[in-house]
N, C-alpha and C positions, 0 to 999 in steps of 0.2 A: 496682278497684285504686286510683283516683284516688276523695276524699270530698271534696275541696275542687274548685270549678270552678276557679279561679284556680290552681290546682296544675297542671290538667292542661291548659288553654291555655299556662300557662307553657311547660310541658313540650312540649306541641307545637310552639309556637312556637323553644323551643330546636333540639328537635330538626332544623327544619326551617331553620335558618340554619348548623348544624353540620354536614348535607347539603347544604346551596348553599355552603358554604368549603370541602368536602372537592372538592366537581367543580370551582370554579375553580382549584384547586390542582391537582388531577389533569391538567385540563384546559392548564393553564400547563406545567407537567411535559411533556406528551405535545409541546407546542410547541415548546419546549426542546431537546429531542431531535432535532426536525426541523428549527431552524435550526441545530445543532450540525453536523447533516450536510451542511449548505448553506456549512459555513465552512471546507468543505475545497477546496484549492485545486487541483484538478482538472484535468491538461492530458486536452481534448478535443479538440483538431485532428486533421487527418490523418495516418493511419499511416503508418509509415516503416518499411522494413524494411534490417536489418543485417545482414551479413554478414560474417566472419572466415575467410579462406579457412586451408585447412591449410598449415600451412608457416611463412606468412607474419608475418611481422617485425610485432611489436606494440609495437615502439618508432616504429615510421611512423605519422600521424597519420590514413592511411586505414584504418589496421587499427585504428581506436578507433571506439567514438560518443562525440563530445562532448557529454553530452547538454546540459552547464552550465559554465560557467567553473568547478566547484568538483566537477565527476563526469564521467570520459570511461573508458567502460567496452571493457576487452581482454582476453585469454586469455595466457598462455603459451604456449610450444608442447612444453612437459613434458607437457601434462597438466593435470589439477586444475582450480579453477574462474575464474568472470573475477574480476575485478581492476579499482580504480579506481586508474588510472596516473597520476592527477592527487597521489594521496596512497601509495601503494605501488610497488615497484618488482616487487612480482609480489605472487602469490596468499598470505593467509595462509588455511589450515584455519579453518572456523569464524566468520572474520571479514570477510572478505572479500567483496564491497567497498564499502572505508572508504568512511563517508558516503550510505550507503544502510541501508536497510530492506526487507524484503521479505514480502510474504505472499500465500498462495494464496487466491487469489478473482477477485470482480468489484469495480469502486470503485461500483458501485451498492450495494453491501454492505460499505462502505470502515469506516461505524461498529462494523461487530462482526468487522473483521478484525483476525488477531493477527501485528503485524509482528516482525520479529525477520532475524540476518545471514543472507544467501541458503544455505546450505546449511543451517541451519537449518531453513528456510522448506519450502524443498525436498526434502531429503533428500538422497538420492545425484543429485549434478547430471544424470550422464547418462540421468534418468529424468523431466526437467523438461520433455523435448519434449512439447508439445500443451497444457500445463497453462496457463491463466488465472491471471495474475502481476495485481499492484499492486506499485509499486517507490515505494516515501517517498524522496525526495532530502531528506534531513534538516536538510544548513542552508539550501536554500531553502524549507523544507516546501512542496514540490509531489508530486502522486502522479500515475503515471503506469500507465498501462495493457501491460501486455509480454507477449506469448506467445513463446517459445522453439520455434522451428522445426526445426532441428538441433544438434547436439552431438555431436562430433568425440568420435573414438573411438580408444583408442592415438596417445596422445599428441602428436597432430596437431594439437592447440590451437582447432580450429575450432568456430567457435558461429554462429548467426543469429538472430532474433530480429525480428518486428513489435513497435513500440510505438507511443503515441499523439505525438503536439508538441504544442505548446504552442500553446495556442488565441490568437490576437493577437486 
């Protein structure tokens, strides 16, 4: 194939630096990735669990979780899903609640989760019980850990909910 020696040293020699720039590239890349998932800002403290009893007044601030001066999550007692009372005065379909994010998973797996509004996320809310939540608080970009414990049935407004705090 090769009739010049100097052709095919050449050739070797390219070849073999065209292989040592594809792996530190490759190799940089794969880094990339993993500090990319190291830049999420993740509450890991201890769980806390919430409660919304049925009935009960979700304009009272024990029937909210505050989770942030900018998200404090409630139900109605129509029905329908929670609601950030901080920015709504009740649930919109579809959008609701303002200033969050949500998707089904673990935040171990937070890079290839696809967030989007909770009933989106979810589906039909009162089938959220048991399911492995992450919740993006969006203007503080923090993501938090949420499992949904109950969900109030006819119109009772009630929900509860383990999540994680924020790690000081």
């Amino acid at each position: 194939m090769f009739r010049d020696k100097k052709l095919k040293t050449h050739f070797v020699r390219y070849f073999f630096y065209l292989t040592l720039v594809s792996t530190i590239i490759s190799c940089t890349k794969d880094e990339e990735a993993l500090s990319n998932e190291t830049d999420y800002n993740i509450w890991s403290g201890p769980e806390i669990e919430f409660t919304k009893a049925a009935g009960s007044d979700p304009q009272l601030k024990v029937n909210q979780d505050s989770i942030t001066k900018n998200v404090s999550i409630t139900r109605g007692n129509s029905g329908g899903e929670i609601y950030n009372i901080f920015l709504e005065t009740e649930a919109s379909k579809g959008a609701s609640p303002m200033g969050t994010e949500w998707a089904i998973g673990e935040v171990s797996n937070i890079s290839s989760l696809t967030f989007q509004s909770f009933r989106n996320a979810v589906g039909s809310p009162k089938q959220v019980v048991g399911k492995s939540l992450v919740l993006h608080l969006i203007e503080e970009d923090q993501y938090i850990s949420v499992e949904f414990k109950s969900w109030g049935q006819q119109h009772s407004g009630s929900f509860s909910y383990v999540r994680t705090t924020r790690t000081e």
